[in-house]
N, CA, C and O atoms as a GROMACS GRO file, in nm:
protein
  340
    1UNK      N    1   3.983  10.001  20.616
    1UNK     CA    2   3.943   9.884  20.540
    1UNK      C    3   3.870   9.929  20.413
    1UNK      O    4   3.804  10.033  20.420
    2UNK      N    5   3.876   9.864  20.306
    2UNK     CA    6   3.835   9.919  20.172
    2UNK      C    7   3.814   9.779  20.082
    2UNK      O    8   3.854   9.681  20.145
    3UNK      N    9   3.781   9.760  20.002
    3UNK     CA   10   3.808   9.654  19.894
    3UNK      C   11   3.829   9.734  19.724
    3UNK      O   12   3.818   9.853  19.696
    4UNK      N   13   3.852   9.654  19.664
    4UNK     CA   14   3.857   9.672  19.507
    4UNK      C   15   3.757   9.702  19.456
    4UNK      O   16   3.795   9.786  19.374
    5UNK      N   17   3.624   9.692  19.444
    5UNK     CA   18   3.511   9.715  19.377
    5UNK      C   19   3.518   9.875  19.426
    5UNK      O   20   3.506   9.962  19.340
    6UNK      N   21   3.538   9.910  19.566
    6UNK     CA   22   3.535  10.120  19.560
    6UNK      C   23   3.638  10.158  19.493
    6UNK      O   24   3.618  10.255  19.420
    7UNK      N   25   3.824  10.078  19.494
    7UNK     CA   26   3.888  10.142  19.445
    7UNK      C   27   3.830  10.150  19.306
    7UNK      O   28   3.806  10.268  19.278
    8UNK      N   29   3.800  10.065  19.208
    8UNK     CA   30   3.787  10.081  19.101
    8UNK      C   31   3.656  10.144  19.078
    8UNK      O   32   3.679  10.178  18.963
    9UNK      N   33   3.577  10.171  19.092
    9UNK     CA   34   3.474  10.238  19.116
    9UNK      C   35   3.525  10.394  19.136
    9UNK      O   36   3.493  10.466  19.041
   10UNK      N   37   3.572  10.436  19.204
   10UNK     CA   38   3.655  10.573  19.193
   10UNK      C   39   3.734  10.611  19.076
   10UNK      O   40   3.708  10.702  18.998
   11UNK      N   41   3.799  10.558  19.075
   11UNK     CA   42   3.922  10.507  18.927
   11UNK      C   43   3.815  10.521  18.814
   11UNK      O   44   3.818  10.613  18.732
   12UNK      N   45   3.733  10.436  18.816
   12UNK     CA   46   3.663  10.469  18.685
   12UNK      C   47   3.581  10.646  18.666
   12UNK      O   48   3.539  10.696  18.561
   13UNK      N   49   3.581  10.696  18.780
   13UNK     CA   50   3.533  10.787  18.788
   13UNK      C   51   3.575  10.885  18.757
   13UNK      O   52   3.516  10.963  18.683
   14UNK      N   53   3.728  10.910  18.823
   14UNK     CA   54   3.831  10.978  18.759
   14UNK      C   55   3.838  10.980  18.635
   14UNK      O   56   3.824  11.094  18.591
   15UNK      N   57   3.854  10.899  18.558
   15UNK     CA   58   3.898  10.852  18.464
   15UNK      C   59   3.712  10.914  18.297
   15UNK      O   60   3.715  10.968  18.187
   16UNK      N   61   3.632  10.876  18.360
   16UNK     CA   62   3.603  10.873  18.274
   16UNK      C   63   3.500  10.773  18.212
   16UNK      O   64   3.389  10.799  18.164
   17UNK      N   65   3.570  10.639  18.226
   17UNK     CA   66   3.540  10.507  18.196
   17UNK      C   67   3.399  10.471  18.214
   17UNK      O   68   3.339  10.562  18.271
   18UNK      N   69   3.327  10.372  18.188
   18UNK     CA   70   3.175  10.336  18.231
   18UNK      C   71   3.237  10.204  18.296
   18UNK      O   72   3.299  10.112  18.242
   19UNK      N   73   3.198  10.229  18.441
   19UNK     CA   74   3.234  10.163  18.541
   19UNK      C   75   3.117   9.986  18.562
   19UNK      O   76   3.128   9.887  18.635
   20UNK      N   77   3.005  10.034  18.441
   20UNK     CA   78   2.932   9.939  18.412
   20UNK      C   79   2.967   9.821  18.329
   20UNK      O   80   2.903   9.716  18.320
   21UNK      N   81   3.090   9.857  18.264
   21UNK     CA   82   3.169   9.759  18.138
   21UNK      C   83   3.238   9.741  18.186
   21UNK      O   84   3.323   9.726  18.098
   22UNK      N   85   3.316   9.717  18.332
   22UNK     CA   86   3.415   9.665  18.331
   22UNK      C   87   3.467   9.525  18.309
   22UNK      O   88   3.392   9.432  18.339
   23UNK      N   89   3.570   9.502  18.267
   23UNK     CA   90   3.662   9.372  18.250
   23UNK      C   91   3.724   9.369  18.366
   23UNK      O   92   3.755   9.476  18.418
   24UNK      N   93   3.761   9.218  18.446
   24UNK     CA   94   3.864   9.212  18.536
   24UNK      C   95   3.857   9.078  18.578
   24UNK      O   96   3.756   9.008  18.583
   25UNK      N   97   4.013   9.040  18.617
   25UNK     CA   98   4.070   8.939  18.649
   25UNK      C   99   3.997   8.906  18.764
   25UNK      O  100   4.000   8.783  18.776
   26UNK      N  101   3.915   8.970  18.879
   26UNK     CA  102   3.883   8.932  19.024
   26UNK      C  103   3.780   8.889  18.993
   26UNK      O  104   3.716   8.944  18.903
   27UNK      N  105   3.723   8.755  19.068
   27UNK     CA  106   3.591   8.762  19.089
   27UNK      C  107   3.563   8.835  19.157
   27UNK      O  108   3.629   8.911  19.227
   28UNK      N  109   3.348   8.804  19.131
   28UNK     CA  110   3.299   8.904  19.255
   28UNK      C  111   3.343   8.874  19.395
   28UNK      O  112   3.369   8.968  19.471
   29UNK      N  113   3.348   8.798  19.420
   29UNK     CA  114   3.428   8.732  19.587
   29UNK      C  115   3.544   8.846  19.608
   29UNK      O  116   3.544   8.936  19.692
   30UNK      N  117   3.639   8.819  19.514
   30UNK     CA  118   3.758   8.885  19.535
   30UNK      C  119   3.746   9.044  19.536
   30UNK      O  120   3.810   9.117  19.612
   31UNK      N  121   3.616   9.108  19.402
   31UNK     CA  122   3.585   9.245  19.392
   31UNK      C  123   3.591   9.266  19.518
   31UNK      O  124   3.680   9.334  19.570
   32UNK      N  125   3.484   9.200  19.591
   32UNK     CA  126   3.417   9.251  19.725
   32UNK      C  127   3.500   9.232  19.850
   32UNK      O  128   3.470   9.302  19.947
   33UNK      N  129   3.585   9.160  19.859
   33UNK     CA  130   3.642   9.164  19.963
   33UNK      C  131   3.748   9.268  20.025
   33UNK      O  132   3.826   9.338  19.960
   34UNK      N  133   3.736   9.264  20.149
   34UNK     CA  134   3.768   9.388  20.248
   34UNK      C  135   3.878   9.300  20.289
   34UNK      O  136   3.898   9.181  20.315
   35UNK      N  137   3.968   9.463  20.282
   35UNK     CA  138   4.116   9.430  20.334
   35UNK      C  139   4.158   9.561  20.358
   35UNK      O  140   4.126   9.673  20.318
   36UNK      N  141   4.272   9.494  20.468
   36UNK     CA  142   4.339   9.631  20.539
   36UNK      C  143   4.410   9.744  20.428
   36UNK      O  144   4.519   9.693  20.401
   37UNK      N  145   4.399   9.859  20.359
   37UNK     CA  146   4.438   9.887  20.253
   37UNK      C  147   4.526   9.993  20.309
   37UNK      O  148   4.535  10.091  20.235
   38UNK      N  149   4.619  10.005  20.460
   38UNK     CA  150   4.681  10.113  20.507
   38UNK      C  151   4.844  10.061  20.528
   38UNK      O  152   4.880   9.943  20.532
   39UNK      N  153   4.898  10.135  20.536
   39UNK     CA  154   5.064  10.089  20.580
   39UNK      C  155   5.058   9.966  20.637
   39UNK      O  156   4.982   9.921  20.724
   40UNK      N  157   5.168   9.904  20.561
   40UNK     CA  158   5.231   9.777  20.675
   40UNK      C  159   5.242   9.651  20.559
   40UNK      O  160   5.342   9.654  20.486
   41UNK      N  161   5.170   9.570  20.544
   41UNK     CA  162   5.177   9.448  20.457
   41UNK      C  163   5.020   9.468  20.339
   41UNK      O  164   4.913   9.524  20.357
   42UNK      N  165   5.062   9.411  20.253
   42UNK     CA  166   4.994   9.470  20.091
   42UNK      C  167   4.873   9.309  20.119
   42UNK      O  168   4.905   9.193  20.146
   43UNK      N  169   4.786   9.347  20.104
   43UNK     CA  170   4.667   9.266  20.104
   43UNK      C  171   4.565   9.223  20.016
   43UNK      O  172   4.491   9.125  20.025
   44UNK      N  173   4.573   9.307  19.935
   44UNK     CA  174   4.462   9.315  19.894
   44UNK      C  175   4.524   9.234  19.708
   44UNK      O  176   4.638   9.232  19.660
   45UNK      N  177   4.402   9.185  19.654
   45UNK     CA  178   4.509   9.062  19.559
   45UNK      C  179   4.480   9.111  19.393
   45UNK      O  180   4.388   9.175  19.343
   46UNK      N  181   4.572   9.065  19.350
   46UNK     CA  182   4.687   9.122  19.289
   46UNK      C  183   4.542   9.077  19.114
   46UNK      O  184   4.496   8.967  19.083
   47UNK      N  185   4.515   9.226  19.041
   47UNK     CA  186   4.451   9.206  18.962
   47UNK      C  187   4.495   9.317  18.831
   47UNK      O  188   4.580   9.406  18.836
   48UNK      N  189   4.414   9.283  18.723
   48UNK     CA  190   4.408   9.358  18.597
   48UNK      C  191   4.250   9.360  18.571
   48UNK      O  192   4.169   9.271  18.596
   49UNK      N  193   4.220   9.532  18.495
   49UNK     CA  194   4.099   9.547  18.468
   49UNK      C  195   4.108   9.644  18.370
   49UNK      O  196   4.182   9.741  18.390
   50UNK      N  197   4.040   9.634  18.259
   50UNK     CA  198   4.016   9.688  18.188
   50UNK      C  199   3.839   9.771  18.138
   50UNK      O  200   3.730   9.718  18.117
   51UNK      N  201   3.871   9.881  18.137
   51UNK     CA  202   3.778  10.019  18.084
   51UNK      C  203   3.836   9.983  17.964
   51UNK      O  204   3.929   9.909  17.931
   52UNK      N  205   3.693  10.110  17.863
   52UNK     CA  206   3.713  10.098  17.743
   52UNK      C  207   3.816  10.188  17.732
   52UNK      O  208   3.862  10.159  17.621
   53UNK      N  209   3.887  10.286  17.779
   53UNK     CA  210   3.984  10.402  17.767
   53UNK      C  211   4.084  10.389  17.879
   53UNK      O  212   4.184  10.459  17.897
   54UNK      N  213   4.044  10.296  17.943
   54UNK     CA  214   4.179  10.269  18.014
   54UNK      C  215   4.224  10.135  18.074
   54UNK      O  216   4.132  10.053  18.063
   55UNK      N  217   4.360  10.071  18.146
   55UNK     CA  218   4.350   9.941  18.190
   55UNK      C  219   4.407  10.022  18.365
   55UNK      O  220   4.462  10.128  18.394
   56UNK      N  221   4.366   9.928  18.426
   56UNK     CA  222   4.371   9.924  18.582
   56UNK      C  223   4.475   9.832  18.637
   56UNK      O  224   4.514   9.728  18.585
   57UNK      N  225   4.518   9.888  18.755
   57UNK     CA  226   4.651   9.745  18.805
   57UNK      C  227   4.623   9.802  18.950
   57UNK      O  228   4.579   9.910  18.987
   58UNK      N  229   4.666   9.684  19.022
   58UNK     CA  230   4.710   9.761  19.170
   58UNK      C  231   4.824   9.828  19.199
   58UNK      O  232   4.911   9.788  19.121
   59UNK      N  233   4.871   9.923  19.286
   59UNK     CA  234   4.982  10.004  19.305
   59UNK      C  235   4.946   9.985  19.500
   59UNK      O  236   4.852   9.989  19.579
   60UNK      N  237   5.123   9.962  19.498
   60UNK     CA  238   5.122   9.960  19.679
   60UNK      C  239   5.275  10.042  19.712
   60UNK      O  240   5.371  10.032  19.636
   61UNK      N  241   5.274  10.102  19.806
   61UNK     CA  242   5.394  10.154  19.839
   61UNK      C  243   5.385  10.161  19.981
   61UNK      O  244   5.315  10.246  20.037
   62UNK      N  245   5.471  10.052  20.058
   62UNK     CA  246   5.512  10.030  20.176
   62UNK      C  247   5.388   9.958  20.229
   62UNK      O  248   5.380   9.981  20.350
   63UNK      N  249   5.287   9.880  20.187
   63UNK     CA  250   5.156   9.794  20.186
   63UNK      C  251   5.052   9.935  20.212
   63UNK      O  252   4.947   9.908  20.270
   64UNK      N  253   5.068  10.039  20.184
   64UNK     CA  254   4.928  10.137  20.153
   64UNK      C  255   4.898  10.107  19.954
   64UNK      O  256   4.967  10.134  19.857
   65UNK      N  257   4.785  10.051  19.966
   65UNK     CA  258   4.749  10.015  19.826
   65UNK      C  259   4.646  10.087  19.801
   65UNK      O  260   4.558  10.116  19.882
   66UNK      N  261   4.655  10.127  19.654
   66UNK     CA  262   4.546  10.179  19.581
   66UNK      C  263   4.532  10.177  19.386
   66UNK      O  264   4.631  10.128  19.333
   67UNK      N  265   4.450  10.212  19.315
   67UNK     CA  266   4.441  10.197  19.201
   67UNK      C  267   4.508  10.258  19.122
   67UNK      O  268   4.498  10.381  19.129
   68UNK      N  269   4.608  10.195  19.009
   68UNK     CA  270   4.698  10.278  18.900
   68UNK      C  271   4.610  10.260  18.780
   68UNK      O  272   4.535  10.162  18.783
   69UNK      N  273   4.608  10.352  18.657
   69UNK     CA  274   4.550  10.347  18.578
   69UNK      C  275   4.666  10.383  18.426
   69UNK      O  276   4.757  10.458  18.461
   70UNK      N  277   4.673  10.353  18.314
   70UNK     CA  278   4.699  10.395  18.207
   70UNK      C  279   4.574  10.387  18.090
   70UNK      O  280   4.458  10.348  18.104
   71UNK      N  281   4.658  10.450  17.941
   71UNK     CA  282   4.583  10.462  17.851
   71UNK      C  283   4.560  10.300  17.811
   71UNK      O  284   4.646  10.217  17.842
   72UNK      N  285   4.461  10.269  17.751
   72UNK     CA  286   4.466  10.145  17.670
   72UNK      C  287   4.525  10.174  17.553
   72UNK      O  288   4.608  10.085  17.533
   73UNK      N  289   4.525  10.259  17.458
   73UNK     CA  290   4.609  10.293  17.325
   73UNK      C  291   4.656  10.381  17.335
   73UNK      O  292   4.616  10.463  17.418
   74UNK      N  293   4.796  10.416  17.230
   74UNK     CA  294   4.915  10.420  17.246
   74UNK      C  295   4.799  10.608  17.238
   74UNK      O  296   4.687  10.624  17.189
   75UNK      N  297   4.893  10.715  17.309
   75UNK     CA  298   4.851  10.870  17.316
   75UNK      C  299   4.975  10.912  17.326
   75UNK      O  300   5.078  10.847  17.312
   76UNK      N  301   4.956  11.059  17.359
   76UNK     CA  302   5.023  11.137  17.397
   76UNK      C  303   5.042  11.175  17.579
   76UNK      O  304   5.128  11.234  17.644
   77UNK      N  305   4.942  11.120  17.606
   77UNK     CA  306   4.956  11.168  17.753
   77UNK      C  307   5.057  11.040  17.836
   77UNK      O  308   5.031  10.921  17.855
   78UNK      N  309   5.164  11.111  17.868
   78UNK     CA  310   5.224  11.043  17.995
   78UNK      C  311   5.221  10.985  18.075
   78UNK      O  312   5.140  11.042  18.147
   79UNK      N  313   5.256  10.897  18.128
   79UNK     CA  314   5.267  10.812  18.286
   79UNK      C  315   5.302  10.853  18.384
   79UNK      O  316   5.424  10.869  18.385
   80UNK      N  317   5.236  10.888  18.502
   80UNK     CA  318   5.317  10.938  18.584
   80UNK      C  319   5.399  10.875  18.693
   80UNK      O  320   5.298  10.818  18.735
   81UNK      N  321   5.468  10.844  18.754
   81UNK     CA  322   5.543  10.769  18.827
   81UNK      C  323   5.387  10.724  18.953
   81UNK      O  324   5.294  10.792  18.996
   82UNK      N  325   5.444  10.530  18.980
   82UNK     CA  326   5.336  10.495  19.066
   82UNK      C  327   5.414  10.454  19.138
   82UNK      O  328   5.533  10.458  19.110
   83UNK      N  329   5.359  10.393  19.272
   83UNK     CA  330   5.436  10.356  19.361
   83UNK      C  331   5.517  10.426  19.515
   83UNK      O  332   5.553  10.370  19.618
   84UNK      N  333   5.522  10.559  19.473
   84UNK     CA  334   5.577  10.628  19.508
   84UNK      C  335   5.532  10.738  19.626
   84UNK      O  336   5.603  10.792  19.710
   85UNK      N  337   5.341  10.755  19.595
   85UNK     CA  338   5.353  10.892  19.644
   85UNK      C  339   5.320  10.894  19.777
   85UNK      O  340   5.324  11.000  19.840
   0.00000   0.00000   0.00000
């Protein structure tokens, strides 16, 4: 069990980002809520968030969900395939 406020909270961490500015579609209700985040059916609800250096989406493959990230402006660095791993 996990919710959105750790995934993105990690994500921002990775990343870089100040996890204190974030933008996002969830409320806090929705940040905080706990859901099954392992194989089987995708739960956890469906958002956009934006860092100053990057935007956030959810990524699920086979209902194991977790945080995808890209650049906010256009770079050089690549996408790497989501969904998938």
């Amino acid at each position: 069990m996990n919710n959105w406020y750790n995934y993105l909270k990690k994500s921002f961490e990775i990343t870089g980002d100040d996890f204190s500015k974030i933008k996002t579609t969830l409320s806090p209700q929705e940040l905080h809520r706990v859901f099954d985040d392992g194989y089987g059916v995708s739960l956890g609800s469906p958002f956009t968030a934006w860092g100053e250096k990057y935007v956030y989406f959810p990524v699920v493959y086979d209902g194991n969900e977790w945080v995808g990230y890209v650049r906010r402006n256009p770079c050089e660095e690549a996408s790497r395939h989501w969904g998938g791993e």
